[in-house]
Every structure is written in C-alpha cells, then in structure tokens.
mmCIF file of the N, C-alpha and C atoms, coordinates in Angstrom:
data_MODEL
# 
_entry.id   MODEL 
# 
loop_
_atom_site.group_PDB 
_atom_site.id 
_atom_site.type_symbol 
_atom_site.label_atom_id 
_atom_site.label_alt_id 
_atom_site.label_comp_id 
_atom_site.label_asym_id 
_atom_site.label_entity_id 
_atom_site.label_seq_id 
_atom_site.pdbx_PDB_ins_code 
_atom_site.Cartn_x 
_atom_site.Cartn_y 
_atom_site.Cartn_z 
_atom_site.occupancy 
_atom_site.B_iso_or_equiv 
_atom_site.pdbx_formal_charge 
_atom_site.auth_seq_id 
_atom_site.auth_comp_id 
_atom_site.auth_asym_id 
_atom_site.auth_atom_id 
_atom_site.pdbx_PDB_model_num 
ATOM 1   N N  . UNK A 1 1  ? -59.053 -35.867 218.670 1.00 0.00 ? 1  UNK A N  1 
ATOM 2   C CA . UNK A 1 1  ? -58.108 -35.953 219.760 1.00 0.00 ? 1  UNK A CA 1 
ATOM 3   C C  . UNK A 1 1  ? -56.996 -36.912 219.339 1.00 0.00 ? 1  UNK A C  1 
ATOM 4   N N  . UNK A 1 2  ? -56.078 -36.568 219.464 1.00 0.00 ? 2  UNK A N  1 
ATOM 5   C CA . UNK A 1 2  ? -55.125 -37.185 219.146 1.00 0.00 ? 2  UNK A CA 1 
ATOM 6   C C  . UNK A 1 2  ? -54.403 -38.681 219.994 1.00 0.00 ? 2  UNK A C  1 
ATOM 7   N N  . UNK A 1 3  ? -53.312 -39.608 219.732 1.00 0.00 ? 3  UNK A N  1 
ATOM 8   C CA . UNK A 1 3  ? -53.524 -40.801 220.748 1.00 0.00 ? 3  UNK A CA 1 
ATOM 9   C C  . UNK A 1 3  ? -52.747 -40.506 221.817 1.00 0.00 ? 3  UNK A C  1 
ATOM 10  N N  . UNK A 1 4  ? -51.526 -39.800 221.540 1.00 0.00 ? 4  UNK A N  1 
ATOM 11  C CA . UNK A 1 4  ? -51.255 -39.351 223.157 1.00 0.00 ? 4  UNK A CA 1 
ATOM 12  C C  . UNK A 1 4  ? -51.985 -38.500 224.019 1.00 0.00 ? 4  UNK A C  1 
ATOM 13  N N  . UNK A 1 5  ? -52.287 -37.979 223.330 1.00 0.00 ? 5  UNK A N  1 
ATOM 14  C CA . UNK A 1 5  ? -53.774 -37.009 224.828 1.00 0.00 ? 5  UNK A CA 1 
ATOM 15  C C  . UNK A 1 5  ? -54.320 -38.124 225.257 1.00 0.00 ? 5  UNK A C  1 
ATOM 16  N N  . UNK A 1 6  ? -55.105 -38.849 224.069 1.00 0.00 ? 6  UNK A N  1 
ATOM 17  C CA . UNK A 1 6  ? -56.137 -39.562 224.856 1.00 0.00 ? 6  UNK A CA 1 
ATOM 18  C C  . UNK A 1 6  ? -55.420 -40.407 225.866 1.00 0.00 ? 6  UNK A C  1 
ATOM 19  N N  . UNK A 1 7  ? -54.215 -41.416 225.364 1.00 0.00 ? 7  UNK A N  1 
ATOM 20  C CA . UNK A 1 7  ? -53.983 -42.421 226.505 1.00 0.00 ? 7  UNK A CA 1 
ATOM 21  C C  . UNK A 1 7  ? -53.250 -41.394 227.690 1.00 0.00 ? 7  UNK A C  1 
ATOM 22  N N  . UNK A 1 8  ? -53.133 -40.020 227.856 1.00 0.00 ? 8  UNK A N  1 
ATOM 23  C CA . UNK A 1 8  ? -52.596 -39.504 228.973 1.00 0.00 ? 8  UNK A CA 1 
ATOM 24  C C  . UNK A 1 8  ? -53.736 -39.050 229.613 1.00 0.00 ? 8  UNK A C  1 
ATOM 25  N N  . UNK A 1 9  ? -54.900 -38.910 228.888 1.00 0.00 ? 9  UNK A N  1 
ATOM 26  C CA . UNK A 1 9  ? -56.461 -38.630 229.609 1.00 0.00 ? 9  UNK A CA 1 
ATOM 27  C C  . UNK A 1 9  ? -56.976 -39.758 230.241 1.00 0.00 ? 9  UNK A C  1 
ATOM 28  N N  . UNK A 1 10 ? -56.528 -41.228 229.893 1.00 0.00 ? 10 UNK A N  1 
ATOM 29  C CA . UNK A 1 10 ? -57.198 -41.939 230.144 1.00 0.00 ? 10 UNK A CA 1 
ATOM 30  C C  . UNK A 1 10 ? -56.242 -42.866 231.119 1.00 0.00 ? 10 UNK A C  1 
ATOM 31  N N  . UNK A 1 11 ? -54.725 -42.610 231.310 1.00 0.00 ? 11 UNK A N  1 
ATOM 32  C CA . UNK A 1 11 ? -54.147 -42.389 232.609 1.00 0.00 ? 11 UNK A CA 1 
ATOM 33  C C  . UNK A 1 11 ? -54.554 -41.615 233.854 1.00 0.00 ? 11 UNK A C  1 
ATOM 34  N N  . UNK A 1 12 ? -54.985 -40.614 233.788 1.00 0.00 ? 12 UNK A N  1 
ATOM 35  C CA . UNK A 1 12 ? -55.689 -39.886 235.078 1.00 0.00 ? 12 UNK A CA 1 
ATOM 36  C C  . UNK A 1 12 ? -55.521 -38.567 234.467 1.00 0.00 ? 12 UNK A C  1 
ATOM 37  N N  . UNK A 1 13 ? -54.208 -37.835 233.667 1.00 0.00 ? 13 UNK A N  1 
ATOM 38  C CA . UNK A 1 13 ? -54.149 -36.775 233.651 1.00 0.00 ? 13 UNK A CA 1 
ATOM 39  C C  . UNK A 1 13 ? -55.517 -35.931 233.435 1.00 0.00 ? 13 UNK A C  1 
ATOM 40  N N  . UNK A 1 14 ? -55.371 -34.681 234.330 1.00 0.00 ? 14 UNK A N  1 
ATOM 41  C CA . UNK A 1 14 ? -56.857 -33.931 234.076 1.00 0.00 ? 14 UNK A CA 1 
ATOM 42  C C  . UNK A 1 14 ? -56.741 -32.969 233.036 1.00 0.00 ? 14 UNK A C  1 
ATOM 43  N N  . UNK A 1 15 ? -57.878 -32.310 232.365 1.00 0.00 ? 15 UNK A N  1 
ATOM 44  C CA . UNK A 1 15 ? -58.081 -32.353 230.987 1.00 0.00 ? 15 UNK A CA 1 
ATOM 45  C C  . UNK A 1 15 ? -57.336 -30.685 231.258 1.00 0.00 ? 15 UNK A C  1 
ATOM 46  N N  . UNK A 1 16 ? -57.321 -29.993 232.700 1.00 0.00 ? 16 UNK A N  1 
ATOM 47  C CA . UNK A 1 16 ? -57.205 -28.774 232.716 1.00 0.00 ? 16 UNK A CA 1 
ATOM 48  C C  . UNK A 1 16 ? -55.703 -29.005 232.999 1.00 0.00 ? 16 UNK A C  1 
ATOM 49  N N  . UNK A 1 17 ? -55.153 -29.983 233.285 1.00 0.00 ? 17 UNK A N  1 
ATOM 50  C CA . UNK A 1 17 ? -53.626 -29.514 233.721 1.00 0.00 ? 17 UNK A CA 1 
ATOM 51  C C  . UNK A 1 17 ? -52.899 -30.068 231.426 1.00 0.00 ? 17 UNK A C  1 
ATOM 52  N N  . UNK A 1 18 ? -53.713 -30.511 230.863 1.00 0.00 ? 18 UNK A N  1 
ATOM 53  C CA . UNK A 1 18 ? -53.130 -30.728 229.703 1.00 0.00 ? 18 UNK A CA 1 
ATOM 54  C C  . UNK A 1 18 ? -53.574 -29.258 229.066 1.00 0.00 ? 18 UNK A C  1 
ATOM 55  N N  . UNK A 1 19 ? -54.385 -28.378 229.290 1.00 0.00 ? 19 UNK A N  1 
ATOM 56  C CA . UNK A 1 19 ? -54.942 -27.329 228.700 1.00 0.00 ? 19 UNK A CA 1 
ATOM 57  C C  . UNK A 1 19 ? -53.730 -26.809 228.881 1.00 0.00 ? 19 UNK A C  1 
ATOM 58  N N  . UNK A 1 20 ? -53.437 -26.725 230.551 1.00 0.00 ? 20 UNK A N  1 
ATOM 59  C CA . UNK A 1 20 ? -51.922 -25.637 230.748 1.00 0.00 ? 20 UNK A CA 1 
ATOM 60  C C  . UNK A 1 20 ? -50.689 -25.905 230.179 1.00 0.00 ? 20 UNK A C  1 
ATOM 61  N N  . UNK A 1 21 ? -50.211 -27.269 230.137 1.00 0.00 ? 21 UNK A N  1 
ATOM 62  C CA . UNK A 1 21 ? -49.528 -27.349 229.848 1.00 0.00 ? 21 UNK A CA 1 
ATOM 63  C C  . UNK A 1 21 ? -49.595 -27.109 227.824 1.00 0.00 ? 21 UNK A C  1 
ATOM 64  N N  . UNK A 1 22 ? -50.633 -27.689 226.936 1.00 0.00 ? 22 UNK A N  1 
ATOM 65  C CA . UNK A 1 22 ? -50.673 -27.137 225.535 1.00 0.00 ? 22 UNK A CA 1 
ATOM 66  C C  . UNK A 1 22 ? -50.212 -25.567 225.574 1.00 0.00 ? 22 UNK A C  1 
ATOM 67  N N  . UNK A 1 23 ? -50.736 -24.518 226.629 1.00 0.00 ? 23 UNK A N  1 
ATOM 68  C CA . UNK A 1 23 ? -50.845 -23.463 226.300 1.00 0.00 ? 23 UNK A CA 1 
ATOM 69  C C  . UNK A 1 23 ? -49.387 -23.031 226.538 1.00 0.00 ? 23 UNK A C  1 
ATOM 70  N N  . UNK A 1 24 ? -48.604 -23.875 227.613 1.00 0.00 ? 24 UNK A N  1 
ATOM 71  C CA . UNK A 1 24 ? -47.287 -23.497 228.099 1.00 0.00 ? 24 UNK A CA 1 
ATOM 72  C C  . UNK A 1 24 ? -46.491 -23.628 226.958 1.00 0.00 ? 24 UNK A C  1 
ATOM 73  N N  . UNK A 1 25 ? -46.483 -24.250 226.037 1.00 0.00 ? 25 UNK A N  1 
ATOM 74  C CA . UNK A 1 25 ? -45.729 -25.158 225.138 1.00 0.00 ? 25 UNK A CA 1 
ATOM 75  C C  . UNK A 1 25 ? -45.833 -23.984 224.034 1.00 0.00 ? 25 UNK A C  1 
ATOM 76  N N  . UNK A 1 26 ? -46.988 -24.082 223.469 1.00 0.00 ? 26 UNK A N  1 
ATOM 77  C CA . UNK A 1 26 ? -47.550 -22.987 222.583 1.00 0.00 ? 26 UNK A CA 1 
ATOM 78  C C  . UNK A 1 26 ? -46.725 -21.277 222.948 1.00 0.00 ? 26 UNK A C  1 
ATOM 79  N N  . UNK A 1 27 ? -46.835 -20.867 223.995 1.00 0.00 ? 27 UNK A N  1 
ATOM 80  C CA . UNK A 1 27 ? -46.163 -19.692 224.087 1.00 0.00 ? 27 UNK A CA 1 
ATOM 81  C C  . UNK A 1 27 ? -44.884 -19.800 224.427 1.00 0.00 ? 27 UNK A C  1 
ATOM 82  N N  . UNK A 1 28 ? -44.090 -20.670 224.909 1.00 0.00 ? 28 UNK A N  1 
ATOM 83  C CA . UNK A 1 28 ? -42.819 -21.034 224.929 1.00 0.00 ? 28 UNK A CA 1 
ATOM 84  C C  . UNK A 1 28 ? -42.417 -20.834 222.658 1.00 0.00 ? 28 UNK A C  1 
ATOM 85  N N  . UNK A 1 29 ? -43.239 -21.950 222.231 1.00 0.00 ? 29 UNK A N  1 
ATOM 86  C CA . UNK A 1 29 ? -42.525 -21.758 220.523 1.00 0.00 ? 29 UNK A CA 1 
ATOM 87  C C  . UNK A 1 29 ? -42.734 -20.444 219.871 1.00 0.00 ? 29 UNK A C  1 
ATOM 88  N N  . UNK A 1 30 ? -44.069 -19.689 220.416 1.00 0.00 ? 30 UNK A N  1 
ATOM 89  C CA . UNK A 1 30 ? -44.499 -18.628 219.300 1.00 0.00 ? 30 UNK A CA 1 
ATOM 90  C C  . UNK A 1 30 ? -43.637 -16.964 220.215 1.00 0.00 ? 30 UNK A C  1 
ATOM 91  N N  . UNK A 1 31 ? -43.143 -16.908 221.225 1.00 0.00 ? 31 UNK A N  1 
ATOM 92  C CA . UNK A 1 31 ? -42.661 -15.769 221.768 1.00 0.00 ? 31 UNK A CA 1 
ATOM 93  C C  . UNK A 1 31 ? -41.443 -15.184 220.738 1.00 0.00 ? 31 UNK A C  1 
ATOM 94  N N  . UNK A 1 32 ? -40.207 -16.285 220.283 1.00 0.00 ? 32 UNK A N  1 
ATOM 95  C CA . UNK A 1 32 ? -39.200 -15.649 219.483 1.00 0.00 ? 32 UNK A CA 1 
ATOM 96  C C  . UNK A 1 32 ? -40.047 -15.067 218.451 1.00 0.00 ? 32 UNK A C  1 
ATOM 97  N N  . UNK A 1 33 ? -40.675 -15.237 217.824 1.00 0.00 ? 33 UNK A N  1 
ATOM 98  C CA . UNK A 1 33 ? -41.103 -15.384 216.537 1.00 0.00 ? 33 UNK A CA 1 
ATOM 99  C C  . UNK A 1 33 ? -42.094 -13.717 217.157 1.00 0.00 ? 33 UNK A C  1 
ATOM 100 N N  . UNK A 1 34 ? -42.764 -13.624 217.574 1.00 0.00 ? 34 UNK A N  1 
ATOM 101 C CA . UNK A 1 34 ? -43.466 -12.249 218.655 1.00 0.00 ? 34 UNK A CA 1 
ATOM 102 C C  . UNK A 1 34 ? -42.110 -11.311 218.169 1.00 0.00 ? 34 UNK A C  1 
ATOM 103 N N  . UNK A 1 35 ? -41.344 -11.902 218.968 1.00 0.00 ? 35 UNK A N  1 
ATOM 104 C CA . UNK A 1 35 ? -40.164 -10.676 219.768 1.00 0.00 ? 35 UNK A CA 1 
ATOM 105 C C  . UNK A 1 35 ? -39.704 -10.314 218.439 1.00 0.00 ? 35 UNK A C  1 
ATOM 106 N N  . UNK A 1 36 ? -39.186 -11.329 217.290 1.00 0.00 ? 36 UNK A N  1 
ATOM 107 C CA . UNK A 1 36 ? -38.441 -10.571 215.998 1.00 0.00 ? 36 UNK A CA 1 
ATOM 108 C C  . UNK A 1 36 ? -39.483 -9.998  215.501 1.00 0.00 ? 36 UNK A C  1 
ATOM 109 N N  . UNK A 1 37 ? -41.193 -10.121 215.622 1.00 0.00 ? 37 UNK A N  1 
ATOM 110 C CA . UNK A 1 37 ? -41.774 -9.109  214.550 1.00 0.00 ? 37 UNK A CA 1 
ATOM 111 C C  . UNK A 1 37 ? -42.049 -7.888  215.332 1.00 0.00 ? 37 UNK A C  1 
ATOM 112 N N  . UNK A 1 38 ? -42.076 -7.725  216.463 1.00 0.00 ? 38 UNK A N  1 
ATOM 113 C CA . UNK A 1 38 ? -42.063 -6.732  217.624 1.00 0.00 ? 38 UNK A CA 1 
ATOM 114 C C  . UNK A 1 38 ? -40.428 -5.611  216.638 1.00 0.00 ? 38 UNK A C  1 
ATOM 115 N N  . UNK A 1 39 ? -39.599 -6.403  216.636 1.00 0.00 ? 39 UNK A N  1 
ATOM 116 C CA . UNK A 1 39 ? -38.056 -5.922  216.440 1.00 0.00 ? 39 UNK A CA 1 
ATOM 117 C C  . UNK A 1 39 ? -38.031 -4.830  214.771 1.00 0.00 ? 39 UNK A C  1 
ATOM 118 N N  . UNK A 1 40 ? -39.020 -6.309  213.708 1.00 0.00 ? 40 UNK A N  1 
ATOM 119 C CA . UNK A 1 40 ? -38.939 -5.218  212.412 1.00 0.00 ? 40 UNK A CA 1 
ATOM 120 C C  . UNK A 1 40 ? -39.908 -4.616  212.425 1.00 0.00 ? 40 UNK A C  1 
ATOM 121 N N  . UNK A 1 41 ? -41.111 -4.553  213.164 1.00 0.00 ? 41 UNK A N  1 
ATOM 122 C CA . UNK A 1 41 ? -42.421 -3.704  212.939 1.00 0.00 ? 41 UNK A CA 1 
ATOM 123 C C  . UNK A 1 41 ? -41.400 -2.077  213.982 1.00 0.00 ? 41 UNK A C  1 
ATOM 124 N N  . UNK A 1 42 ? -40.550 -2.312  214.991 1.00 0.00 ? 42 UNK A N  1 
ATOM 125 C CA . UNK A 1 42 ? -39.935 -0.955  215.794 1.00 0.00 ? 42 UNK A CA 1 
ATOM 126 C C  . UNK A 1 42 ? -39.082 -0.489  214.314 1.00 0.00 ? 42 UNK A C  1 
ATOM 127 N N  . UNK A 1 43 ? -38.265 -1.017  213.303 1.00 0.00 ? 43 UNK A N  1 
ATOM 128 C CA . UNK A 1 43 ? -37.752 -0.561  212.996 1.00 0.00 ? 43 UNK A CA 1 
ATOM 129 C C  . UNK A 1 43 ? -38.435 -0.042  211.360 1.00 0.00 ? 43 UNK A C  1 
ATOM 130 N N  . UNK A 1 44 ? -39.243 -0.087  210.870 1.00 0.00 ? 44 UNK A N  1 
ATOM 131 C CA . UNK A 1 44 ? -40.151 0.180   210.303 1.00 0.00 ? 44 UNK A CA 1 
ATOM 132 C C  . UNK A 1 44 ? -41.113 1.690   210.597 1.00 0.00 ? 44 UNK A C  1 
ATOM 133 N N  . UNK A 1 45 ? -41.512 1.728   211.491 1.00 0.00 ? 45 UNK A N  1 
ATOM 134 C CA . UNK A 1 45 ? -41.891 2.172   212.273 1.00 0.00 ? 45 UNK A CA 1 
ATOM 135 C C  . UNK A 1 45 ? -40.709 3.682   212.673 1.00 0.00 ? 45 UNK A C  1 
ATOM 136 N N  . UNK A 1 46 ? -39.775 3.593   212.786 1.00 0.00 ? 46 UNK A N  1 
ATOM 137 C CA . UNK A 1 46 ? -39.154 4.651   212.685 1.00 0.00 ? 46 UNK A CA 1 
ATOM 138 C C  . UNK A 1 46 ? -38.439 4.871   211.090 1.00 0.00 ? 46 UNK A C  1 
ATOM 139 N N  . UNK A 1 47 ? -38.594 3.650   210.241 1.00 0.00 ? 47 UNK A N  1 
ATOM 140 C CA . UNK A 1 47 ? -38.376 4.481   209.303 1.00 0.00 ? 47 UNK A CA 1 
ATOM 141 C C  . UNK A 1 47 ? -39.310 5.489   208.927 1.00 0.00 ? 47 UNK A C  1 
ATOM 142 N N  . UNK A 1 48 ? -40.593 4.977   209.289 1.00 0.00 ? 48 UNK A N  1 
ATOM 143 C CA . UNK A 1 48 ? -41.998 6.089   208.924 1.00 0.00 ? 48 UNK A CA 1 
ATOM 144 C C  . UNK A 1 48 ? -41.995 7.151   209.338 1.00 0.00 ? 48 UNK A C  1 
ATOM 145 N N  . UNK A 1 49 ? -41.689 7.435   210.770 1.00 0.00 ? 49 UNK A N  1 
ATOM 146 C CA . UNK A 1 49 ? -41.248 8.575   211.097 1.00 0.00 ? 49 UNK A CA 1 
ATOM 147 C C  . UNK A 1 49 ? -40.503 10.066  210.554 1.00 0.00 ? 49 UNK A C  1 
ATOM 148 N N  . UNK A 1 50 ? -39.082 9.093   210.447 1.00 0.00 ? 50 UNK A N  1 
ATOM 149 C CA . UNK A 1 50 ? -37.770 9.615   209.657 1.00 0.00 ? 50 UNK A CA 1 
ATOM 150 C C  . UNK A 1 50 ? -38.770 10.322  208.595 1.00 0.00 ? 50 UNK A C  1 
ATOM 151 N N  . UNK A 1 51 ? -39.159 9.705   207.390 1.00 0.00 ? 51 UNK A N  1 
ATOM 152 C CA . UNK A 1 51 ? -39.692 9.923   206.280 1.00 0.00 ? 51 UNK A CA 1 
ATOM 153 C C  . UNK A 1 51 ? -40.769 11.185  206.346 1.00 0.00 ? 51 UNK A C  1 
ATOM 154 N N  . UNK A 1 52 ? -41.480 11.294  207.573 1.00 0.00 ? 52 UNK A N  1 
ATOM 155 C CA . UNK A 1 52 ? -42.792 12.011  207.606 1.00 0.00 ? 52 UNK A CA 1 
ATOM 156 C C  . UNK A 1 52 ? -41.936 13.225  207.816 1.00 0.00 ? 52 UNK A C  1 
ATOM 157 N N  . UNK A 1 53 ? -40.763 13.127  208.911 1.00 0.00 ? 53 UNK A N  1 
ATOM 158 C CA . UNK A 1 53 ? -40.211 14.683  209.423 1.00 0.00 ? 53 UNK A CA 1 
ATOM 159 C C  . UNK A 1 53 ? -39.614 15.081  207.713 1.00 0.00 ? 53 UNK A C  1 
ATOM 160 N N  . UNK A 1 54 ? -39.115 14.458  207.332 1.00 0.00 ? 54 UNK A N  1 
ATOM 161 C CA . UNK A 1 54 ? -38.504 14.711  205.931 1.00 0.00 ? 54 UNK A CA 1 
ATOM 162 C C  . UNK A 1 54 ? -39.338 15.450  205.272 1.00 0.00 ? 54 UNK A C  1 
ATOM 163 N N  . UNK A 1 55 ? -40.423 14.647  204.901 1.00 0.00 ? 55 UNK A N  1 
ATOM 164 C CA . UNK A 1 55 ? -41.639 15.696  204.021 1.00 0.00 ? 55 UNK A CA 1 
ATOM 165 C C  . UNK A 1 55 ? -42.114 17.094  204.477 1.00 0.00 ? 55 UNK A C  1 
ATOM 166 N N  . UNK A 1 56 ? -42.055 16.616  205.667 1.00 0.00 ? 56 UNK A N  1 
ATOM 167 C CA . UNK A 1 56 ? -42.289 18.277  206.182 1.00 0.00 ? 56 UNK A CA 1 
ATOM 168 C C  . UNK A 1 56 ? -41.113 19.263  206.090 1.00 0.00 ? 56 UNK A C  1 
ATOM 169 N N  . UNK A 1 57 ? -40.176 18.877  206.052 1.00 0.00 ? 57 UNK A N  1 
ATOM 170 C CA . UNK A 1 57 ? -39.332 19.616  206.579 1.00 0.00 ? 57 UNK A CA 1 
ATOM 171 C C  . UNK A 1 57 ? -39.163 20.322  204.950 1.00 0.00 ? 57 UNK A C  1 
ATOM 172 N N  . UNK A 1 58 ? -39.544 19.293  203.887 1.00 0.00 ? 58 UNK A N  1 
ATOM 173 C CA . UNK A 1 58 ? -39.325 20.170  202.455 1.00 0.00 ? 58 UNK A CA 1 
ATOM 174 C C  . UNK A 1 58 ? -40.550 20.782  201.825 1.00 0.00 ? 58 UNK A C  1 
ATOM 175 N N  . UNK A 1 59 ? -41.728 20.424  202.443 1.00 0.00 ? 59 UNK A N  1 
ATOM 176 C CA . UNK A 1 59 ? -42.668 21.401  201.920 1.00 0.00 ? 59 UNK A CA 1 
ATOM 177 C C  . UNK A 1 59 ? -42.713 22.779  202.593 1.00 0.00 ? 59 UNK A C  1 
# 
C-alpha cells in the first residue's frame, strides 16, 4: 500500500469510496487509448474485407 492511501485510510477515507475513485481515474486515462485502438482495429478490419471481396471477385 502505498503512503498516500494509507494516510488517506487512516484519515477516515473508506476503503470503498478509494476503490471508486482508483477505478474512476483508471478509466478516465485508459478510454483514449480504447477509442484509437477501437479506430485502427475498424480500419483494418475493412481493409480485410476490401481484400476478401477482391479474391473472390478474381477467382
């Protein structure tokens, strides 16, 4: 445990409102980072497409 948890645990804060708030924090930094691989996995993803109608279309 680290020393600011502890001395904010050992202020009163309760252990479940620091859970929410870690978890708030945590998905607040990791969402951009989501959304751009969301962005090249869509565009990927239709390149595969593109490519598959292609093959068919020449065999």
């Amino acid at each position: 445990m680290s020393i600011p948890v502890k001395l904010d645990l050992n202020q009163g804060l309760k252990p479940q409102v620091l859970v929410a708030y870690r978890m708030a924090v945590a998905s607040i930094l990791i969402a951009p980072f989501a959304r751009l691989r969301k962005e090249f996995k869509a565009k990927d993803d239709s390149v595969d497409i593109l490519q598959d109608k292609l093959t068919m279309l020449l065999r």
